[in-house]
BANULO-861077 format. One line per 8 residues: their letters; for each residue x, y, z of N, C-alpha, C. Coordinates in nm, 3 decimals. Example, Ala and Ser with C-alpha at 12.3 -4.5 7.8 and 13.67 -1.06 7.14 Angstrom:
REM BANULO-861077
AS	1.319,-0.569,0.780,1.230,-0.450,0.780,1.320,-0.330,0.780 | 1.285,-0.225,0.708,1.367,-0.106,0.714,1.290,0.003,0.787
This chain:
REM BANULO-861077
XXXXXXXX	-0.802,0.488,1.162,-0.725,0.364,1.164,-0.763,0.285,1.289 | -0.774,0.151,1.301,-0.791,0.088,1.381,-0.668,0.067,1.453 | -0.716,0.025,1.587,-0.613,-0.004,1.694,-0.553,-0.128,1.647 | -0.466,-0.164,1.731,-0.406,-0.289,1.715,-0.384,-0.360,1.592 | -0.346,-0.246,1.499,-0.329,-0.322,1.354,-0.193,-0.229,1.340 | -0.080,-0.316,1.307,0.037,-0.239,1.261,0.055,-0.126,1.146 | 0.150,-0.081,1.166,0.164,0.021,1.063,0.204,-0.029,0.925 | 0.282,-0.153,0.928,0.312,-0.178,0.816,0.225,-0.307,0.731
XXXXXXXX	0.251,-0.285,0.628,0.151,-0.405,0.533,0.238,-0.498,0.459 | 0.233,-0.594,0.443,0.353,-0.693,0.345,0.256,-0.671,0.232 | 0.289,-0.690,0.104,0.308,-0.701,-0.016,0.146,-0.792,-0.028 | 0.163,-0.888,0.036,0.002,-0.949,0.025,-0.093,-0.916,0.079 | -0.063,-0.845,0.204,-0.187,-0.770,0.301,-0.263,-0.621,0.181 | -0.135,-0.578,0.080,-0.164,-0.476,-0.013,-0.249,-0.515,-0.072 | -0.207,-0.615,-0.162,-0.313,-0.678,-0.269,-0.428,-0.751,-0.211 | -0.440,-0.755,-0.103,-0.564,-0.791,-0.056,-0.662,-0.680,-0.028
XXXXXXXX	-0.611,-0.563,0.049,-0.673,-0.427,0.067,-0.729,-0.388,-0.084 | -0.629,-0.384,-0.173,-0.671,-0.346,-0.287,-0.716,-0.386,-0.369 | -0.744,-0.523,-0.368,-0.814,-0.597,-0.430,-0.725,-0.671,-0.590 | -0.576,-0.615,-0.504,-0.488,-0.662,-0.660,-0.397,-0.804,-0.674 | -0.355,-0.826,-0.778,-0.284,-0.942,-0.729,-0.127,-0.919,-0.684 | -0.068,-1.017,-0.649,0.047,-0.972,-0.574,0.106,-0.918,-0.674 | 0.139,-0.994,-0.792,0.187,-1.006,-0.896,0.202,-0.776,-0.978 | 0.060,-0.727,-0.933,0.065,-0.610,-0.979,0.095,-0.563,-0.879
XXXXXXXX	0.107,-0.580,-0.729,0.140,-0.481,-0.660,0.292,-0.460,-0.655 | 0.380,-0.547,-0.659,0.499,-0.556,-0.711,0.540,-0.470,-0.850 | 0.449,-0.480,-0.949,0.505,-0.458,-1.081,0.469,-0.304,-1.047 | 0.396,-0.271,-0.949,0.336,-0.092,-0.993,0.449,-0.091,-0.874 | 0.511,-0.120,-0.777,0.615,-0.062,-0.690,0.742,-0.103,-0.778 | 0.768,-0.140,-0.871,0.881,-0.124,-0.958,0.847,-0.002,-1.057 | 0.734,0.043,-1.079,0.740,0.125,-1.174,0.696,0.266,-1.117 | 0.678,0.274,-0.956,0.690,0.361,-0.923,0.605,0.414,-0.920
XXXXXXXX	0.468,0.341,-0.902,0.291,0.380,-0.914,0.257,0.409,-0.743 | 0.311,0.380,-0.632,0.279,0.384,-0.528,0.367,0.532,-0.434 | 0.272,0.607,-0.383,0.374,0.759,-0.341,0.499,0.695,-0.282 | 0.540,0.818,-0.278,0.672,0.822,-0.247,0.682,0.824,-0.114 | 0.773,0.742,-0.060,0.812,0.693,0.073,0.665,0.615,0.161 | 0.625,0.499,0.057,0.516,0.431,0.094,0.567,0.297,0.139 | 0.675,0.299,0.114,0.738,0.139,0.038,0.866,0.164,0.212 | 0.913,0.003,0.245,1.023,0.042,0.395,1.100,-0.108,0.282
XXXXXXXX	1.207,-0.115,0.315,1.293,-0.235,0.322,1.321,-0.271,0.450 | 1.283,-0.359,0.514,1.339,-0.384,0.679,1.369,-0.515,0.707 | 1.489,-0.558,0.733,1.561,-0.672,0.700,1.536,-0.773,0.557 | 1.528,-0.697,0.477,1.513,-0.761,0.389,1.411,-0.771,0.294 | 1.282,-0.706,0.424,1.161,-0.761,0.347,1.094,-0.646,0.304 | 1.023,-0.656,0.160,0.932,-0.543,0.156,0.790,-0.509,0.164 | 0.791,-0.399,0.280,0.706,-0.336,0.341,0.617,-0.212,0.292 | 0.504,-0.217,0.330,0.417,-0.044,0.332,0.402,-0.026,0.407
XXXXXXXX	0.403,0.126,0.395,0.304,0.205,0.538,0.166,0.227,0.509 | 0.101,0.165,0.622,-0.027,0.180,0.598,-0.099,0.308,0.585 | -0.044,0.399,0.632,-0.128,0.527,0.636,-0.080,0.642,0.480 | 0.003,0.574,0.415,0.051,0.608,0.260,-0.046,0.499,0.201 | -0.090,0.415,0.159,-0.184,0.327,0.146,-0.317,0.369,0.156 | -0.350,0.383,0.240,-0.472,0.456,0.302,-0.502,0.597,0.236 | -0.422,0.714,0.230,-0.427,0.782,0.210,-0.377,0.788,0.032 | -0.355,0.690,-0.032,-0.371,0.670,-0.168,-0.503,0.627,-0.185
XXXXXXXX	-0.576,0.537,-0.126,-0.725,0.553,-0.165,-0.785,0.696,-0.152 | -0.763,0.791,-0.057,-0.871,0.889,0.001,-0.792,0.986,-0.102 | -0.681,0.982,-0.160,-0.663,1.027,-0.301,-0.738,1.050,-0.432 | -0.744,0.924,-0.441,-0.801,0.847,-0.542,-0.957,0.838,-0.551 | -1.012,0.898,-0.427,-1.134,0.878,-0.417,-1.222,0.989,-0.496 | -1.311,0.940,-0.591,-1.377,1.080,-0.713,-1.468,1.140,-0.605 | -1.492,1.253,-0.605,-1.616,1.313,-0.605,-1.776,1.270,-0.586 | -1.834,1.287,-0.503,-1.969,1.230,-0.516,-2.045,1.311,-0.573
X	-2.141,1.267,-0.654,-2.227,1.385,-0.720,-2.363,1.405,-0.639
């Protein structure tokens, strides 16, 4: 992880990492596509943790042959 980059991600910093639109990153955190305890509510607003994020790609990542 790089320095000086917060821990948390807004909702558009997601879909930008991931290349999704806001629109799905919302609809897969309503349906419960993103691990568990990835997601913060903090005054209001909703948040990720970047290193649940992160570590859903290195999940997700297949095998090299």
């Amino acid at each position: 992880m790089q320095t000086n980059v917060s821990p948390l991600m807004t909702p558009k910093e997601v879909a930008t990492y991931l290349r999704l639109s806001i629109a799905t990153v919302y609809a897969k955190k309503c349906r419960g596509e993103f691990p568990k305890g990835s997601t913060v509510k903090l005054f209001g607003k909703l948040l990720f943790k970047r290193d649940k994020i992160e570590q859903l790609i290195e999940d997700s990542t297949e095998p090299s042959f």
